[in-house]
C-alpha positions in Angstrom: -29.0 -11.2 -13.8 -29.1 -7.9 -12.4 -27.5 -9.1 -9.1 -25.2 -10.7 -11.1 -23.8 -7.4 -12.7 -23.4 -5.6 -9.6 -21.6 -8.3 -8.1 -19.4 -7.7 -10.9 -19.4 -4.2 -10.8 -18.7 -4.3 -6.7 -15.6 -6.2 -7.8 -14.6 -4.4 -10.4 -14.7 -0.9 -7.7 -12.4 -3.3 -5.0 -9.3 -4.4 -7.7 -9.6 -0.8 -8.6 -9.0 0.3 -4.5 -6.4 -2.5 -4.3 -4.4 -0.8 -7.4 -4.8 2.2 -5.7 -3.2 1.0 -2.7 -0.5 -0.7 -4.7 0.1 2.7 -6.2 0.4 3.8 -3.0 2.9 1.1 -1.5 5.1 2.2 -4.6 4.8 6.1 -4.0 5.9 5.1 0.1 8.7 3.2 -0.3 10.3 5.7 -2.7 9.8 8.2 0.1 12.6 7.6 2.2 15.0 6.2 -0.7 15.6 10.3 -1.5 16.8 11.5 2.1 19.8 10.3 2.9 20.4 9.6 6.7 23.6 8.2 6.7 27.2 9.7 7.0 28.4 10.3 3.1 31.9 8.6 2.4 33.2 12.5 2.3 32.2 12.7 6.2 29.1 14.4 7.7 27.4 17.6 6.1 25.4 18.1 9.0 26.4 17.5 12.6 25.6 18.2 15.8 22.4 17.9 18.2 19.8 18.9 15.3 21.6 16.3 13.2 21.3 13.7 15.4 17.7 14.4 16.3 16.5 14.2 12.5 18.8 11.0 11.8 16.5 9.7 15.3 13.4 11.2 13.7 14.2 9.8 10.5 14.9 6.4 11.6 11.2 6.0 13.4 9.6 7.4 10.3 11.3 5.0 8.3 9.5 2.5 10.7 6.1 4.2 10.3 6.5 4.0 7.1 7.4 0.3 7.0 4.1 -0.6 8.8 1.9 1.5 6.7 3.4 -0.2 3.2 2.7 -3.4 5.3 -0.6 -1.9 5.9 -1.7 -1.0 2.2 -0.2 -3.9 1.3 -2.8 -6.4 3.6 -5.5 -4.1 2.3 -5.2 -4.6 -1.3 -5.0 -8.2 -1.0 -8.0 -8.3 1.3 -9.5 -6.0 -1.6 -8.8 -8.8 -4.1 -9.9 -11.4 -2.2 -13.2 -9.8 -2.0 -13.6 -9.1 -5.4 -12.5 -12.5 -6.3 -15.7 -13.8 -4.4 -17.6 -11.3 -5.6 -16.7 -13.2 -9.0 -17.5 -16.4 -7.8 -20.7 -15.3 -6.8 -21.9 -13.8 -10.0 -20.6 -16.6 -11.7 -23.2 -18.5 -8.6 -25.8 -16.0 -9.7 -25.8 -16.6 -13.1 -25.9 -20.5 -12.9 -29.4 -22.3 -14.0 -30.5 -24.1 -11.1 
């Protein structure tokens, strides 16, 4: 019975990393919704070299960014998946043989 519980407690910690990361993937992909990269309708407010060089920068963070949301994104469903057998086996545990 004791295994049992900290089966249940071990998944109980992983669901609660996967929200975390969930958390996370929401936090991310606001990131880059608040700089604006592209040229407003009223033309460009910043031009030039530097312009073009954050626009560049911009555009592979936006890529980084994607990968690591695809990242946290594998990793709390691996996190779930583990607590759900973690589950099963408690459940396993607990059975009278």
């Amino acid at each position: 019975m004791a295994e049992s519980a900290e089966l249940l407690r071990q998944a109980e910690g992983k669901e609660l990393l996967a929200d975390r990361f969930e958390g996370y993937v929401q936090n991310l992909e606001t990131v880059f919704e608040r700089i604006r990269v592209d040229t407003p309708v009223d033309g460009p407010v910043w031009t030039g070299s530097a312009a073009r060089r954050f626009e560049s920068d911009a555009v592979q963070r936006r890529s980084d960014l994607t990968r690591l949301v695809e990242q946290c994104r594998e990793a709390a469903g691996n996190l779930r998946r583990t607590a759900s057998r973690l589950r099963e086996q408690a459940d396993f545990s607990r059975t009278p043989l």
